[in-house]
C-alpha positions as a printed Julia matrix, in Angstrom:
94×3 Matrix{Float64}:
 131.03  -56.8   -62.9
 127.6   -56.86  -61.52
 126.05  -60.11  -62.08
 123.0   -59.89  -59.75
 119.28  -59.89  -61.5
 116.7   -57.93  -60.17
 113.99  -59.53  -59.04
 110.71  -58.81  -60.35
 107.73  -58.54  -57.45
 104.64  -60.83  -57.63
 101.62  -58.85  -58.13
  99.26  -59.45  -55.06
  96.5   -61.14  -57.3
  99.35  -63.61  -58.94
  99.45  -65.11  -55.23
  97.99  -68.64  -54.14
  94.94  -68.15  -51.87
  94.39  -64.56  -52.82
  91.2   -64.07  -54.8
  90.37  -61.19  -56.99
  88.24  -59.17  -54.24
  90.88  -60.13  -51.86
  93.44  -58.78  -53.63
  91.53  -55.22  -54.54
  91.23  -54.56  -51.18
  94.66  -55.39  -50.64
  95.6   -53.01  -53.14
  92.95  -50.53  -52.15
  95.21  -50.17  -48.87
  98.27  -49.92  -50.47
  99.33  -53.8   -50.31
 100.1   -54.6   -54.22
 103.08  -57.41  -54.24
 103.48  -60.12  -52.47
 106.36  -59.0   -51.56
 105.14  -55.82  -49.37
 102.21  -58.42  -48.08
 105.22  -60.29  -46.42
 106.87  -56.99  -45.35
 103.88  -55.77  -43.83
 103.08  -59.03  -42.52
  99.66  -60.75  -42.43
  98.32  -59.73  -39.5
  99.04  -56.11  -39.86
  97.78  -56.28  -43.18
  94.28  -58.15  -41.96
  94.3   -55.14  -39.56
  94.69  -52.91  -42.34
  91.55  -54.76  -44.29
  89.76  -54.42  -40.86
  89.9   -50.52  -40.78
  89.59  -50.24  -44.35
  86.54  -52.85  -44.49
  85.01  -53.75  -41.56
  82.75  -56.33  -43.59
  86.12  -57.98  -44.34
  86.62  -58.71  -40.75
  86.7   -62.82  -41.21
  89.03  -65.87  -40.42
  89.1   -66.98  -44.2
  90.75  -63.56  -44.99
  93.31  -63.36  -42.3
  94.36  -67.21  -42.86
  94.37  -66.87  -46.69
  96.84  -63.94  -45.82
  98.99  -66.06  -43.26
  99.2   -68.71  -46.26
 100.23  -66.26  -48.46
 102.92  -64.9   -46.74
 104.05  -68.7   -45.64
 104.08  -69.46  -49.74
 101.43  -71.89  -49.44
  97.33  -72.26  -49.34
  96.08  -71.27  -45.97
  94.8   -75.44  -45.78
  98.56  -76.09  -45.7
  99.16  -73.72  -42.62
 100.39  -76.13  -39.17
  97.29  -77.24  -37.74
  98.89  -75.31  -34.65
  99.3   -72.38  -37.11
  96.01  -72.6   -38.12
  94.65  -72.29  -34.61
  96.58  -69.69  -33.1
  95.26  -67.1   -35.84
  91.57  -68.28  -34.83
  92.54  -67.63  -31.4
  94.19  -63.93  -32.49
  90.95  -62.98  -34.34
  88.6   -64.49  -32.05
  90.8   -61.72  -29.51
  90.79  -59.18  -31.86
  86.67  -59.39  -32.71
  86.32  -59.03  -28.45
């Protein structure tokens, strides 16, 4: 007998930390759950948003994305957490 449950996936705008227009642009590049944002991972989904968007090319976005995927509100990131994705888009704008 099969006792697992399926588990159903969080729809991307039913996430902490992602706003509405975050989460249409998400969508609008094929990132709709929260559960293909963590497959994807943040950063290649901010990259994603970047191509996609390039007015969406900001911190706030890729941390609220890190947070996301972490299960928590991007002001709850590690300070150290926090800092290495300002380094990683400070590199990336460059």
């Amino acid at each position: 007998m099969n006792t697992s449950t399926a588990v159903t996936p969080t729809p991307i705008e039913k996430t902490p930390g992602i706003g509405p227009n975050l989460a249409g642009e998400l969508r609008s590049v094929g990132i709709d759950t929260l559960e293909a944002l963590t497959k994807v991972g943040f950063w290649d989904a901010w990259q994603q948003l970047r191509r996609a968007n390039p007015e969406r090319d900001c911190l706030p976005s890729c941390l609220a994305l890190a947070g996301a995927v972490a299960g928590v509100r991007w002001n709850h990131l590690p300070p150290k957490v926090r800092a290495d994705i300002r380094q990683r888009v400070k590199a990336a704008r460059a």
